[in-house]
N, C-alpha and C positions, 0 to 999 in steps of 0.2 A: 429055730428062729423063723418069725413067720416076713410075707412081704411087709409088712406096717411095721415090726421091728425093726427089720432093714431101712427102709423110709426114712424112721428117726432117728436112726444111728447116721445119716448123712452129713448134719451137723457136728458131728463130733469129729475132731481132729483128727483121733489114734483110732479114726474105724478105717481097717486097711480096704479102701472102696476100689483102689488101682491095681489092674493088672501091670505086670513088668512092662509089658507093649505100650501100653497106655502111660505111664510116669512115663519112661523114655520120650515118649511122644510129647508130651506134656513139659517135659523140659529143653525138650529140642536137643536130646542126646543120646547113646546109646543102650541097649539091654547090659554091652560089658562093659560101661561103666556104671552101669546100678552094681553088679555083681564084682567091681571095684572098690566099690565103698563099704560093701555087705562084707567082701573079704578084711579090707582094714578095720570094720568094726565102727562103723560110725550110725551106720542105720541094719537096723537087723528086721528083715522084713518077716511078716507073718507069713502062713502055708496055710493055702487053700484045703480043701479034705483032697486034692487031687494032687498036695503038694506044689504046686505054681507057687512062684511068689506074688504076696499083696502088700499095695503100699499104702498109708495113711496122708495126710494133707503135712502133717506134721513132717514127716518123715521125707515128703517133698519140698517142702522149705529148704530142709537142712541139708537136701542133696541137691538143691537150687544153688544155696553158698556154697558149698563144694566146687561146684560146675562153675561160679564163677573164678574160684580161686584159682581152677585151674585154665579156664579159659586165660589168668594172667600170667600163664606160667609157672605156678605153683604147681612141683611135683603133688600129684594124688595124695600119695600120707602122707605130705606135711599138710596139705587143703585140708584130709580129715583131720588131722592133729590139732589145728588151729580152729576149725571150727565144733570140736569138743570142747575146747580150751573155753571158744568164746561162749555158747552154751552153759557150763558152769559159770563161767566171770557175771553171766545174765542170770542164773539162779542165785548165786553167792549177792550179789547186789539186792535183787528181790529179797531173799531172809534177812540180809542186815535193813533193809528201809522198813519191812514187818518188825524188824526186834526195836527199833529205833520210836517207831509208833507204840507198842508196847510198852516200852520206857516211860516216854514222855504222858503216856494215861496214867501210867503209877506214878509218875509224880506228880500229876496232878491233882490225883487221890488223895496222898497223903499231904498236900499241902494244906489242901480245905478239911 
């Protein structure tokens, strides 16, 4: 990959551009609880070629909601748990408002 690839992969969510130091920092929290969440299975970060972990923007978000879950006292895995949960309830709602617009065109179709 060259630097211009890199470049334009900065835009993209799921490009893991964060060292573990950096998200920590970036979230105003620890390396062991990135390595908290990575154990529960809520974000699984990528490996450098040197092996480090990397994090994407994406993968920062969702360990933002974590971090705040537990900032209110939410044990760690129920925080992951629940913000899996909420993850799918936000994909599962996405497909049905897509299949619901799908719908509504075919019947449109077919009335005219």
């Amino acid at each position: 990959m060259t630097a211009d690839d890199t470049f334009g992969r900065l835009d993209d969510d799921d490009y893991p551009a964060y060292t573990m130091g950096r998200a920590a920092e970036m979230l105003g929290t620890t390396q062991g609880f990135l390595r908290a969440i990575g154990e529960a299975r809520l974000i699984t970060p990528l490996r450098s070629a040197g092996g480090h972990r990397r994090y994407s923007r994406y993968q920062l978000r969702i360990a933002a909601r974590a971090r705040e879950l537990v900032d209110q006292g939410t044990p760690i895995e129920a925080a992951c748990r629940i913000v899996i949960l909420e993850d799918q309830l936000e994909d599962a709602q996405r497909l049905n408002a897509e299949y619901l617009r799908n719908a509504e065109s075919t019947n449109q179709a077919t009335a005219t």
